[in-house]
C-alpha positions as CSV (number, residue, x, y, z in Angstrom):
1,X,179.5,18.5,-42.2
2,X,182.1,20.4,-43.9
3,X,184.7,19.3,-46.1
4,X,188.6,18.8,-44.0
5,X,192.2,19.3,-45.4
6,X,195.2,18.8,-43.7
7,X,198.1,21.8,-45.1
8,X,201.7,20.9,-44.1
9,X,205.0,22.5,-44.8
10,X,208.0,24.4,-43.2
11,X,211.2,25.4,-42.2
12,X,210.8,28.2,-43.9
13,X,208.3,31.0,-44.6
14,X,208.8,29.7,-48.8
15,X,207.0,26.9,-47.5
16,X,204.5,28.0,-46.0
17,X,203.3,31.5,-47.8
18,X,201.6,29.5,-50.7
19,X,199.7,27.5,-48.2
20,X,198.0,30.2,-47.3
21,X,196.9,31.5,-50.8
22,X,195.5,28.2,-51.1
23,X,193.8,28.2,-47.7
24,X,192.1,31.4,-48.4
25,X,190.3,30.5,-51.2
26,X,189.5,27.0,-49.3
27,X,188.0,29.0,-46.7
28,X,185.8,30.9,-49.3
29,X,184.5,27.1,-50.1
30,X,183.6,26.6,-46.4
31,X,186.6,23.7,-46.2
32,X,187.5,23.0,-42.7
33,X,191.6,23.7,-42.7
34,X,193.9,22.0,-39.8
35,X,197.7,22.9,-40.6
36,X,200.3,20.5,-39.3
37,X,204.0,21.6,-38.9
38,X,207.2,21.5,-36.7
39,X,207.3,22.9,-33.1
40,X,208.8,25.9,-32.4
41,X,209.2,26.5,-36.7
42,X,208.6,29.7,-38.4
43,X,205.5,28.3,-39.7
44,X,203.9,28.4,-36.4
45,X,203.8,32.1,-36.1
46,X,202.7,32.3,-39.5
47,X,200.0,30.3,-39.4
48,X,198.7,31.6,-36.1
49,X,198.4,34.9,-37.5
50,X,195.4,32.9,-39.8
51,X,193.4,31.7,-37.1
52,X,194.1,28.4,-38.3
53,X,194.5,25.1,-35.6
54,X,198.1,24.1,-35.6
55,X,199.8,21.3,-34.6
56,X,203.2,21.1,-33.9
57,X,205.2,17.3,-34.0
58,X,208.8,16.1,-33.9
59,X,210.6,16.4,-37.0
60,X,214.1,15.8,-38.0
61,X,216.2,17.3,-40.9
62,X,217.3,14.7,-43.4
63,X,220.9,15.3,-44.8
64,X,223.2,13.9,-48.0
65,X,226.3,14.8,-45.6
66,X,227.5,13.3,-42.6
67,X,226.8,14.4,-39.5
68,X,226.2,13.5,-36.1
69,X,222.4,14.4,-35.9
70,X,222.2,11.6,-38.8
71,X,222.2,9.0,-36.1
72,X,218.9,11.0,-33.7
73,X,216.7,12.8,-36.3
74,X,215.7,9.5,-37.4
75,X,213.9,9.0,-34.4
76,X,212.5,12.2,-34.4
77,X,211.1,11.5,-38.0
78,X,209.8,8.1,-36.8
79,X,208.4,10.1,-33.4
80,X,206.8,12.6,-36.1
81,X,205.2,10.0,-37.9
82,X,202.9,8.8,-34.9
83,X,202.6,12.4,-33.9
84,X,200.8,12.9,-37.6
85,X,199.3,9.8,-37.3
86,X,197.4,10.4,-33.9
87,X,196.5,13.9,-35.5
88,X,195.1,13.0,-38.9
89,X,193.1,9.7,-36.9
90,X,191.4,12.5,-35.0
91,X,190.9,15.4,-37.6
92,X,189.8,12.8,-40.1
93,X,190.4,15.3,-43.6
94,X,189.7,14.2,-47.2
95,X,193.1,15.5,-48.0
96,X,197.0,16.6,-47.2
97,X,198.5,19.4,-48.9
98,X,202.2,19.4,-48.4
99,X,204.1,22.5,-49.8
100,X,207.5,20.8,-48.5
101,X,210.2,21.3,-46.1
102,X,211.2,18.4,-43.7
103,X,208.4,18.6,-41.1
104,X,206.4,17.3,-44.3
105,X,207.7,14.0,-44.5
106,X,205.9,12.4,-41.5
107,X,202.8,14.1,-42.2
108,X,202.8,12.4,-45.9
109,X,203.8,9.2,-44.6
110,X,200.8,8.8,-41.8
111,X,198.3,10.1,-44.5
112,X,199.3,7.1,-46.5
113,X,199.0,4.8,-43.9
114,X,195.7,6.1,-43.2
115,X,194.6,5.9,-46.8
116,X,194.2,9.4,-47.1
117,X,195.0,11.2,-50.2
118,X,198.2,13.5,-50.7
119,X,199.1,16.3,-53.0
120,X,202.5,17.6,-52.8
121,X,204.2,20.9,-54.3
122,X,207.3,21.4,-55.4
123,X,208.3,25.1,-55.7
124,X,211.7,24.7,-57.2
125,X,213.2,23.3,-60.5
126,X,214.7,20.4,-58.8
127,X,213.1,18.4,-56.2
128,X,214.4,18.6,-52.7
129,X,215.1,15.9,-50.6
130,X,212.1,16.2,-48.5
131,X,209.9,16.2,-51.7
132,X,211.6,13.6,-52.9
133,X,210.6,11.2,-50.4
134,X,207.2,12.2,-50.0
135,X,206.7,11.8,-53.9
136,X,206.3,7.7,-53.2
137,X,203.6,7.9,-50.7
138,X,201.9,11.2,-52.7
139,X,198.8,10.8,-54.9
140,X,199.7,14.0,-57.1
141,X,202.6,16.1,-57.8
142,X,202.4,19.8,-58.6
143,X,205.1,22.0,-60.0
144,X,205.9,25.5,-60.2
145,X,208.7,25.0,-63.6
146,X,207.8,23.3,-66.7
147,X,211.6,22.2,-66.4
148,X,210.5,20.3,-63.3
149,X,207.9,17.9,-65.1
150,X,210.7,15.6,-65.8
151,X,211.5,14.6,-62.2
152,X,208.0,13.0,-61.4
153,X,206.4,10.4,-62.5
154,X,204.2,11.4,-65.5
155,X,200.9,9.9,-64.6
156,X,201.6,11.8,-61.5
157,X,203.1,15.3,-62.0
158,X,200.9,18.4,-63.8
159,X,202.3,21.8,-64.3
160,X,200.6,24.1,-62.1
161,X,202.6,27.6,-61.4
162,X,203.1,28.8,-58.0
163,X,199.8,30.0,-56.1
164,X,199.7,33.5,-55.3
165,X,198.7,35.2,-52.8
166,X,195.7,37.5,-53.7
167,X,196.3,40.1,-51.0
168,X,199.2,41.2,-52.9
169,X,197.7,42.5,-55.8
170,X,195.8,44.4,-53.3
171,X,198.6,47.0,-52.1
172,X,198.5,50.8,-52.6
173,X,200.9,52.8,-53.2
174,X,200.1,55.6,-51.2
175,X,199.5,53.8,-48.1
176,X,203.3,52.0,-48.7
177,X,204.7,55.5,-49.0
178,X,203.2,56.6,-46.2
179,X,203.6,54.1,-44.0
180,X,207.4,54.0,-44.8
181,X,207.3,57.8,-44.3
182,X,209.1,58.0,-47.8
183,X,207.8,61.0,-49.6
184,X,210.8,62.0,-51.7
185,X,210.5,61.7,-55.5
186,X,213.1,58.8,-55.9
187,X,212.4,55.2,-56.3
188,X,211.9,52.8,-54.0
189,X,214.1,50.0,-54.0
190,X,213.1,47.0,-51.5
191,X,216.0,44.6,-50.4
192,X,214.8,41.2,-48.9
193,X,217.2,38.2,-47.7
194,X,214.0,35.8,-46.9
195,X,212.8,35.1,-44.1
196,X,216.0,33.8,-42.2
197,X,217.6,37.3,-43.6
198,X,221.2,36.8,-45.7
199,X,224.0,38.3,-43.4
200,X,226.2,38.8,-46.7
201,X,223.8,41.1,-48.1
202,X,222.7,42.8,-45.4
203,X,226.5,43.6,-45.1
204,X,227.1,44.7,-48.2
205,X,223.9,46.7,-48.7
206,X,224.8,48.8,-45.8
207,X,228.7,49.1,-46.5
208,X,227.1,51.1,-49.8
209,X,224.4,52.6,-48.1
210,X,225.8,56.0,-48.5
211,X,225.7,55.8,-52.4
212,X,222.5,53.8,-52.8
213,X,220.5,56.7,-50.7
214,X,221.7,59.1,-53.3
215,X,219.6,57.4,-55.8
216,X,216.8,55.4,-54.0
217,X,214.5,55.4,-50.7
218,X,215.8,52.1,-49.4
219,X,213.3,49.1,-47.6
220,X,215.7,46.4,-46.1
221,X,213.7,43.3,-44.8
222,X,216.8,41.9,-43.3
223,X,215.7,38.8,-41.0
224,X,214.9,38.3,-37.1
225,X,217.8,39.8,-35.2
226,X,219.6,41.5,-37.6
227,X,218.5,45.5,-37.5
228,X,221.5,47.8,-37.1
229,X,220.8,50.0,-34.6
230,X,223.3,52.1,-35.8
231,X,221.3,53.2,-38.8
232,X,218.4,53.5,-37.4
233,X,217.7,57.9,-38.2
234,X,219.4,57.5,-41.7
235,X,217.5,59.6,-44.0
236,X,215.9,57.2,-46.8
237,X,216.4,53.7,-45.2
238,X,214.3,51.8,-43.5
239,X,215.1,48.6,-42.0
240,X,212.8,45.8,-40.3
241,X,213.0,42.2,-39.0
242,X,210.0,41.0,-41.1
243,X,207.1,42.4,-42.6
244,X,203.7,40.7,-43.0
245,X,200.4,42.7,-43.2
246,X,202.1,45.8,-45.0
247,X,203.5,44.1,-47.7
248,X,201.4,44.2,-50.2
249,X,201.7,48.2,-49.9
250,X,205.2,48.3,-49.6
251,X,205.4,45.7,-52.9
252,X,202.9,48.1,-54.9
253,X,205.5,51.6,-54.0
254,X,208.4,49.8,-54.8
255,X,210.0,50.2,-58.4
256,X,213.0,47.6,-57.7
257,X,213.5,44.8,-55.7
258,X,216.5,42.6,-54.4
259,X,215.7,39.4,-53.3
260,X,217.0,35.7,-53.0
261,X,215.6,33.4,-55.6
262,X,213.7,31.5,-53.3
263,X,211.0,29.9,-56.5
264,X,207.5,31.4,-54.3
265,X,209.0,34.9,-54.1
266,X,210.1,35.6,-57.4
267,X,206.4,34.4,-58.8
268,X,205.2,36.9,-56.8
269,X,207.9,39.3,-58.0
270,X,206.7,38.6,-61.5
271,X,203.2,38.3,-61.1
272,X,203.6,42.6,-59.4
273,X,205.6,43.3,-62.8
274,X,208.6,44.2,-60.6
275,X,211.9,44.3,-61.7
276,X,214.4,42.6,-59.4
277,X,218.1,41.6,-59.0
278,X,218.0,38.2,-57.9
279,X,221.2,37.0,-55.3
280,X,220.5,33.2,-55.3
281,X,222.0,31.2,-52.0
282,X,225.4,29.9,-52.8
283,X,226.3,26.1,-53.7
284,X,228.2,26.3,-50.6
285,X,224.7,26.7,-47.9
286,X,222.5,25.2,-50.4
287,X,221.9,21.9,-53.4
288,X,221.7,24.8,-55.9
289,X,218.2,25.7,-56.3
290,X,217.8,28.9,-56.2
291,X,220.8,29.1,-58.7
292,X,218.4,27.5,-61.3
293,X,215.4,29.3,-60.4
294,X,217.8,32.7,-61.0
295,X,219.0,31.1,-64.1
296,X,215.8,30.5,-65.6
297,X,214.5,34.1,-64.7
298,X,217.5,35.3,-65.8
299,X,217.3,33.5,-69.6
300,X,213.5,34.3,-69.7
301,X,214.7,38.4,-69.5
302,X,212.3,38.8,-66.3
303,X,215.7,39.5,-63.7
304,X,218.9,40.1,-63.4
305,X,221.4,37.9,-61.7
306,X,224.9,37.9,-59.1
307,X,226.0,35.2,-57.7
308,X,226.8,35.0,-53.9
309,X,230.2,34.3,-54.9
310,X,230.9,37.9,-57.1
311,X,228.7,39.9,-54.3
312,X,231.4,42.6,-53.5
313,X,230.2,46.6,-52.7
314,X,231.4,47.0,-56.3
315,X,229.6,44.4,-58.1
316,X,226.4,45.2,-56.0
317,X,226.4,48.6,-57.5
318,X,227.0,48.0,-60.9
319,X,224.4,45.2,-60.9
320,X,221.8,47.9,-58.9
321,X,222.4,50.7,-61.9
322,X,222.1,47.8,-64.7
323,X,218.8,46.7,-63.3
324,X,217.4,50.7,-63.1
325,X,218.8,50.9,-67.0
326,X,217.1,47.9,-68.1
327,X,213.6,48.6,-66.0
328,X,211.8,49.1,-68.9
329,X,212.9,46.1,-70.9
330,X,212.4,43.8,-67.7
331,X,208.6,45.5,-67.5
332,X,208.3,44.2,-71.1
333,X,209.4,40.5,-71.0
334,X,207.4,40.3,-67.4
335,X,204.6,41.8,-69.1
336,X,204.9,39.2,-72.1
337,X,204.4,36.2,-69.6
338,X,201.5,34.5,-69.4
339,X,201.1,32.4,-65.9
340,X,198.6,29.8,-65.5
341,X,195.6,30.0,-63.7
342,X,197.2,28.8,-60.5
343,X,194.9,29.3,-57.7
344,X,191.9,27.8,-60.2
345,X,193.9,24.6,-61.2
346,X,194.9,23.8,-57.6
347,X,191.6,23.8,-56.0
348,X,190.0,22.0,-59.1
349,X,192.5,19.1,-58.7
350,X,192.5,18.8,-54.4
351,X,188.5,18.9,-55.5
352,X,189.0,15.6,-57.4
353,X,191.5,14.0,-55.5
354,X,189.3,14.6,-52.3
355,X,185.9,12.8,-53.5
Protein backbone atom coordinates (compact mmCIF):
# COMPACT_ATOMS: atom_id res chain seq x y z
CA UNK A 1 0.00 0.00 0.00
CA UNK A 2 1.51 3.24 -0.73
CA UNK A 3 2.51 5.88 1.52
CA UNK A 4 -0.52 9.07 1.84
CA UNK A 5 0.01 12.92 2.44
CA UNK A 6 -2.50 15.31 2.74
CA UNK A 7 -1.01 19.06 1.05
CA UNK A 8 -3.06 22.10 2.05
CA UNK A 9 -2.72 25.77 1.34
CA UNK A 10 -4.34 28.85 -0.51
CA UNK A 11 -5.70 31.94 -1.18
CA UNK A 12 -3.17 32.58 -3.26
CA UNK A 13 -0.99 30.97 -5.91
CA UNK A 14 2.30 31.83 -3.15
CA UNK A 15 0.65 29.26 -1.37
CA UNK A 16 0.23 26.80 -3.28
CA UNK A 17 3.34 26.83 -6.05
CA UNK A 18 5.74 25.19 -3.39
CA UNK A 19 3.33 22.50 -2.75
CA UNK A 20 3.79 21.34 -5.85
CA UNK A 21 7.66 21.24 -5.92
CA UNK A 22 7.22 19.23 -3.07
CA UNK A 23 4.51 16.99 -4.57
CA UNK A 24 6.62 16.21 -7.55
CA UNK A 25 9.31 14.81 -5.93
CA UNK A 26 6.69 12.85 -3.55
CA UNK A 27 5.33 11.45 -6.57
CA UNK A 28 8.87 10.23 -7.75
CA UNK A 29 8.70 8.22 -4.24
CA UNK A 30 5.42 6.61 -5.18
CA UNK A 31 3.48 8.77 -2.16
CA UNK A 32 -0.07 8.79 -2.66
CA UNK A 33 -0.93 12.86 -2.62
CA UNK A 34 -4.67 14.20 -1.82
CA UNK A 35 -4.65 18.18 -1.73
CA UNK A 36 -7.23 19.82 0.38
CA UNK A 37 -8.18 23.57 -0.14
CA UNK A 38 -10.97 26.26 -0.27
CA UNK A 39 -13.84 26.03 -2.92
CA UNK A 40 -13.92 28.02 -5.66
CA UNK A 41 -9.92 29.32 -4.58
CA UNK A 42 -7.16 29.84 -7.02
CA UNK A 43 -5.68 26.75 -5.74
CA UNK A 44 -8.22 24.67 -7.27
CA UNK A 45 -7.24 25.35 -10.78
CA UNK A 46 -3.83 25.02 -9.94
CA UNK A 47 -3.86 21.94 -8.52
CA UNK A 48 -6.14 20.40 -11.19
CA UNK A 49 -3.72 21.15 -13.66
CA UNK A 50 -1.52 18.18 -11.50
CA UNK A 51 -3.87 15.54 -11.71
CA UNK A 52 -4.07 15.63 -8.21
CA UNK A 53 -7.65 14.73 -6.12
CA UNK A 54 -8.88 17.94 -4.55
CA UNK A 55 -11.07 18.70 -2.12
CA UNK A 56 -12.70 21.78 -1.64
CA UNK A 57 -14.31 22.86 2.17
CA UNK A 58 -15.65 25.92 3.89
CA UNK A 59 -13.21 28.29 4.98
CA UNK A 60 -13.40 31.72 6.45
CA UNK A 61 -10.74 34.56 6.48
CA UNK A 62 -9.54 35.39 9.99
CA UNK A 63 -9.06 39.24 10.50
CA UNK A 64 -7.14 41.62 13.35
CA UNK A 65 -9.83 44.46 12.19
CA UNK A 66 -13.37 44.62 12.65
CA UNK A 67 -15.63 43.75 10.33
CA UNK A 68 -18.86 42.32 9.83
CA UNK A 69 -17.82 38.90 8.32
CA UNK A 70 -16.06 38.51 11.94
CA UNK A 71 -19.35 37.39 13.33
CA UNK A 72 -20.00 34.39 10.09
CA UNK A 73 -16.55 33.13 9.04
CA UNK A 74 -16.37 31.63 12.29
CA UNK A 75 -18.83 29.18 11.35
CA UNK A 76 -17.44 28.64 8.23
CA UNK A 77 -14.04 27.79 9.98
CA UNK A 78 -15.92 25.48 12.40
CA UNK A 79 -17.98 24.08 9.07
CA UNK A 80 -14.31 23.62 7.54
CA UNK A 81 -13.15 21.72 10.35
CA UNK A 82 -15.69 18.80 9.92
CA UNK A 83 -15.35 19.14 6.20
CA UNK A 84 -11.33 18.26 6.83
CA UNK A 85 -12.23 15.97 9.31
CA UNK A 86 -14.69 13.72 7.27
CA UNK A 87 -11.88 13.97 4.47
CA UNK A 88 -8.72 13.00 6.26
CA UNK A 89 -11.10 10.01 8.25
CA UNK A 90 -11.54 8.67 4.76
CA UNK A 91 -8.06 9.39 2.98
CA UNK A 92 -6.34 8.17 6.08
CA UNK A 93 -2.53 9.87 5.21
CA UNK A 94 0.65 9.57 7.41
CA UNK A 95 0.85 13.29 7.08
CA UNK A 96 -0.46 17.12 6.37
CA UNK A 97 1.61 19.56 4.63
CA UNK A 98 0.23 23.00 5.05
CA UNK A 99 2.07 25.83 3.04
CA UNK A 100 -0.55 28.40 4.66
CA UNK A 101 -3.19 30.67 3.79
CA UNK A 102 -6.64 30.50 5.76
CA UNK A 103 -8.17 27.48 4.11
CA UNK A 104 -5.18 25.80 6.15
CA UNK A 105 -6.44 26.23 9.49
CA UNK A 106 -9.22 23.61 9.55
CA UNK A 107 -7.27 21.21 7.74
CA UNK A 108 -4.48 21.51 10.63
CA UNK A 109 -6.90 21.45 13.35
CA UNK A 110 -8.81 17.93 12.18
CA UNK A 111 -5.30 16.33 11.55
CA UNK A 112 -4.76 16.96 15.16
CA UNK A 113 -7.74 15.70 16.29
CA UNK A 114 -7.20 12.70 14.28
CA UNK A 115 -3.68 12.24 15.66
CA UNK A 116 -2.15 12.75 12.52
CA UNK A 117 1.06 14.47 12.14
CA UNK A 118 1.45 18.13 10.70
CA UNK A 119 4.19 20.07 9.15
CA UNK A 120 3.60 23.67 8.38
CA UNK A 121 5.66 26.30 6.19
CA UNK A 122 5.99 29.63 6.63
CA UNK A 123 7.25 31.49 3.51
CA UNK A 124 7.68 34.95 4.99
CA UNK A 125 9.84 36.55 7.71
CA UNK A 126 6.99 37.04 10.04
CA UNK A 127 4.36 34.51 10.62
CA UNK A 128 0.85 35.22 9.37
CA UNK A 129 -2.12 34.81 11.21
CA UNK A 130 -3.17 31.73 9.68
CA UNK A 131 0.35 30.15 10.44
CA UNK A 132 0.18 31.34 13.60
CA UNK A 133 -2.66 29.38 14.66
CA UNK A 134 -1.81 26.31 13.05
CA UNK A 135 1.71 26.43 14.75
CA UNK A 136 -0.17 24.94 18.26
CA UNK A 137 -1.67 21.98 16.69
CA UNK A 138 1.64 21.54 14.19
CA UNK A 139 4.25 18.82 14.81
CA UNK A 140 7.04 20.86 12.81
CA UNK A 141 7.68 24.29 11.68
CA UNK A 142 9.66 25.14 8.50
CA UNK A 143 10.96 28.40 7.44
CA UNK A 144 12.08 30.07 4.45
CA UNK A 145 14.37 33.20 6.57
CA UNK A 146 16.86 32.52 9.17
CA UNK A 147 15.27 35.79 10.64
CA UNK A 148 12.06 33.74 11.10
CA UNK A 149 13.62 31.03 13.54
CA UNK A 150 12.84 33.26 16.35
CA UNK A 151 9.02 33.22 16.08
CA UNK A 152 8.56 29.29 16.69
CA UNK A 153 9.14 27.37 19.15
CA UNK A 154 12.80 26.03 19.10
CA UNK A 155 12.33 22.31 19.52
CA UNK A 156 9.88 22.91 16.73
CA UNK A 157 11.13 25.26 13.97
CA UNK A 158 14.34 24.20 11.48
CA UNK A 159 15.55 26.53 8.81
CA UNK A 160 14.69 25.06 5.59
CA UNK A 161 14.67 27.62 2.44
CA UNK A 162 11.85 27.85 0.20
CA UNK A 163 11.25 24.59 -2.14
CA UNK A 164 11.74 25.21 -5.67
CA UNK A 165 10.24 24.21 -8.33
CA UNK A 166 12.54 22.09 -10.60
CA UNK A 167 10.79 22.78 -13.88
CA UNK A 168 12.20 26.11 -13.68
CA UNK A 169 15.62 25.57 -14.02
CA UNK A 170 14.39 23.75 -17.04
CA UNK A 171 13.43 26.77 -19.38
CA UNK A 172 15.14 27.68 -22.77
CA UNK A 173 15.71 30.53 -23.93
CA UNK A 174 15.03 30.12 -27.33
CA UNK A 175 11.76 28.59 -26.91
CA UNK A 176 10.75 31.92 -24.43
CA UNK A 177 11.82 34.16 -27.30
CA UNK A 178 10.02 32.45 -29.67
CA UNK A 179 7.10 31.83 -28.03
CA UNK A 180 6.88 35.61 -27.04
CA UNK A 181 7.67 36.30 -30.79
CA UNK A 182 10.48 38.66 -29.33
CA UNK A 183 13.40 38.49 -31.61
CA UNK A 184 14.91 41.96 -31.31
CA UNK A 185 18.32 42.33 -29.71
CA UNK A 186 17.11 44.18 -26.50
CA UNK A 187 16.48 42.65 -23.17
CA UNK A 188 13.71 41.21 -21.89
CA UNK A 189 12.25 42.69 -18.93
CA UNK A 190 9.22 40.58 -17.27
CA UNK A 191 6.75 42.56 -15.03
CA UNK A 192 4.58 40.35 -12.71
CA UNK A 193 1.97 41.70 -9.96
CA UNK A 194 1.26 37.94 -8.57
CA UNK A 195 -1.22 36.11 -9.16
CA UNK A 196 -4.23 38.47 -8.17
CA UNK A 197 -2.12 41.11 -10.59
CA UNK A 198 -1.29 44.83 -8.78
CA UNK A 199 -3.64 47.45 -10.52
CA UNK A 200 -0.98 50.28 -9.38
CA UNK A 201 1.64 48.79 -11.41
CA UNK A 202 0.01 47.69 -14.13
CA UNK A 203 -1.05 51.37 -14.34
CA UNK A 204 2.04 52.84 -14.15
CA UNK A 205 3.94 50.35 -16.31
CA UNK A 206 1.78 51.12 -19.10
CA UNK A 207 1.52 55.12 -18.54
CA UNK A 208 5.54 54.59 -19.41
CA UNK A 209 5.12 52.08 -21.85
CA UNK A 210 6.28 54.33 -24.57
CA UNK A 211 9.79 54.80 -22.98
CA UNK A 212 10.28 51.33 -21.51
CA UNK A 213 9.85 49.78 -25.30
CA UNK A 214 12.73 51.94 -26.27
CA UNK A 215 14.93 50.00 -24.18
CA UNK A 216 13.35 46.55 -23.50
CA UNK A 217 10.88 43.72 -25.05
CA UNK A 218 8.30 43.99 -22.25
CA UNK A 219 6.34 40.54 -20.59
CA UNK A 220 3.50 41.92 -18.30
CA UNK A 221 1.79 39.09 -16.28
CA UNK A 222 -0.79 41.38 -15.03
CA UNK A 223 -3.56 39.24 -13.21
CA UNK A 224 -7.11 37.61 -14.29
CA UNK A 225 -9.10 40.40 -15.97
CA UNK A 226 -6.77 42.99 -16.28
CA UNK A 227 -5.35 42.90 -20.17
CA UNK A 228 -5.73 46.21 -22.00
CA UNK A 229 -7.12 45.66 -25.03
CA UNK A 230 -5.91 48.76 -26.08
CA UNK A 231 -2.31 47.67 -26.33
CA UNK A 232 -2.80 44.65 -27.58
CA UNK A 233 -0.50 45.24 -31.39
CA UNK A 234 2.15 47.40 -29.49
CA UNK A 235 5.39 46.43 -30.90
CA UNK A 236 7.60 44.80 -27.93
CA UNK A 237 4.91 44.26 -25.22
CA UNK A 238 3.20 41.46 -24.42
CA UNK A 239 0.60 41.15 -21.90
CA UNK A 240 -1.28 38.01 -20.35
CA UNK A 241 -3.68 37.08 -17.49
CA UNK A 242 -1.35 34.35 -16.10
CA UNK A 243 1.12 32.13 -17.29
CA UNK A 244 1.81 28.54 -16.22
CA UNK A 245 3.51 25.91 -18.47
CA UNK A 246 5.69 28.66 -20.36
CA UNK A 247 7.23 30.06 -17.60
CA UNK A 248 10.12 28.51 -17.07
CA UNK A 249 11.04 29.72 -20.82
CA UNK A 250 9.90 33.01 -20.43
CA UNK A 251 12.06 33.11 -16.85
CA UNK A 252 15.26 31.68 -18.65
CA UNK A 253 14.90 34.83 -21.80
CA UNK A 254 14.33 37.35 -19.41
CA UNK A 255 17.42 39.64 -18.19
CA UNK A 256 15.11 41.69 -15.54
CA UNK A 257 12.28 41.12 -13.62
CA UNK A 258 9.64 43.30 -11.62
CA UNK A 259 7.85 41.54 -9.28
CA UNK A 260 6.01 41.84 -5.79
CA UNK A 261 8.03 40.38 -2.96
CA UNK A 262 5.77 37.73 -2.37
CA UNK A 263 8.89 35.38 -0.11
CA UNK A 264 8.22 31.95 -2.82
CA UNK A 265 8.73 34.22 -5.89
CA UNK A 266 11.72 36.00 -5.14
CA UNK A 267 13.56 32.40 -4.09
CA UNK A 268 12.84 31.50 -7.37
CA UNK A 269 14.06 34.88 -8.70
CA UNK A 270 17.28 34.22 -6.91
CA UNK A 271 17.67 30.74 -7.35
CA UNK A 272 17.41 31.79 -11.87
CA UNK A 273 20.30 34.51 -10.92
CA UNK A 274 17.84 37.22 -12.12
CA UNK A 275 17.97 40.57 -11.24
CA UNK A 276 14.74 42.16 -10.17
CA UNK A 277 13.14 45.39 -8.75
CA UNK A 278 11.06 44.23 -6.07
CA UNK A 279 7.52 46.58 -5.42
CA UNK A 280 6.45 44.98 -2.08
CA UNK A 281 2.40 45.38 -1.23
CA UNK A 282 1.89 48.43 0.90
CA UNK A 283 1.24 48.52 4.75
CA UNK A 284 -1.99 49.82 3.77
CA UNK A 285 -3.42 46.11 1.81
CA UNK A 286 -1.08 44.08 3.81
CA UNK A 287 0.70 43.27 7.83
CA UNK A 288 4.03 44.27 6.03
CA UNK A 289 5.52 41.23 4.79
CA UNK A 290 6.54 41.58 1.75
CA UNK A 291 8.15 44.94 2.98
CA UNK A 292 10.62 42.68 5.05
CA UNK A 293 11.10 40.07 2.59
CA UNK A 294 12.15 43.29 0.10
CA UNK A 295 14.17 44.57 2.83
CA UNK A 296 16.20 41.70 3.43
CA UNK A 297 16.80 41.09 -0.35
CA UNK A 298 17.47 44.49 -0.55
CA UNK A 299 20.37 44.53 2.39
CA UNK A 300 21.72 41.11 1.08
CA UNK A 301 22.54 43.18 -2.51
CA UNK A 302 20.32 40.46 -4.46
CA UNK A 303 17.33 43.37 -5.51
CA UNK A 304 16.46 46.53 -5.64
CA UNK A 305 13.57 48.15 -3.85
CA UNK A 306 10.35 50.96 -4.22
CA UNK A 307 7.91 51.14 -2.15
CA UNK A 308 4.13 51.22 -3.18
CA UNK A 309 3.99 54.45 -1.67
CA UNK A 310 6.99 56.37 -4.02
CA UNK A 311 5.65 54.28 -7.26
CA UNK A 312 5.09 57.33 -9.53
CA UNK A 313 5.92 57.03 -13.69
CA UNK A 314 9.05 58.84 -12.54
CA UNK A 315 10.40 56.83 -9.82
CA UNK A 316 9.55 53.61 -11.86
CA UNK A 317 11.92 54.70 -14.40
CA UNK A 318 14.73 55.69 -12.50
CA UNK A 319 14.49 52.57 -10.32
CA UNK A 320 14.20 50.41 -13.98
CA UNK A 321 17.63 52.14 -15.31
CA UNK A 322 19.34 51.64 -11.74
CA UNK A 323 18.52 47.95 -11.74
CA UNK A 324 20.01 47.60 -15.70
CA UNK A 325 23.27 49.65 -14.25
CA UNK A 326 23.74 47.53 -11.38
CA UNK A 327 22.89 44.00 -13.28
CA UNK A 328 26.15 42.92 -13.00
CA UNK A 329 26.71 43.54 -9.33
CA UNK A 330 23.24 41.98 -8.48
CA UNK A 331 24.51 38.72 -10.80
CA UNK A 332 27.43 38.73 -8.26
CA UNK A 333 25.90 38.93 -4.70
CA UNK A 334 23.05 36.28 -6.21
CA UNK A 335 25.76 34.29 -7.41
CA UNK A 336 27.60 34.48 -3.88
CA UNK A 337 24.53 32.83 -2.17
CA UNK A 338 24.50 29.64 -1.06
CA UNK A 339 20.76 28.14 -0.57
CA UNK A 340 20.07 25.08 1.29
CA UNK A 341 19.28 21.91 -0.10
CA UNK A 342 15.60 22.62 0.18
CA UNK A 343 13.73 20.00 -1.71
CA UNK A 344 16.29 17.21 0.10
CA UNK A 345 15.69 18.60 3.75
CA UNK A 346 11.87 18.73 3.24
CA UNK A 347 11.26 15.30 2.12
CA UNK A 348 13.95 13.85 4.69
CA UNK A 349 12.01 15.51 7.58
CA UNK A 350 7.95 14.62 6.23
CA UNK A 351 9.95 11.05 5.97
CA UNK A 352 10.51 11.06 9.71
CA UNK A 353 7.72 12.75 10.91
CA UNK A 354 5.50 10.22 8.82
CA UNK A 355 6.88 6.76 10.37
Amino acid sequence: MKNKIVFTGGGSAGHVTPNIAIMNKMKEKGWDITYIGSRKGIEEDIINKENIPFHGISSGKLRRYFDWKNFSDPLKIMKGVMDAYFILRKVKPRLVFSKGGFVTVPVVIAAKMLKIPVIIHESDITPGLANKIATKFATKVFVTFDETLKHFPKERVLFTGSPIREELFKGRVSEGKAWLGFHAPKPILTIMGGSLGAKKINETVRAILPALTEDFQIVHICGKGNVDTSLQNVKGYKQFEYISNELPDILAASQFIISRAGANSIFEFLALRKPMLLIPLSRNASRGDQILNAESFEKQGFAKVLLEEELTEATLASHIEELKTNKEILETNMNKNSAPNTLEIILAEIIKAAK
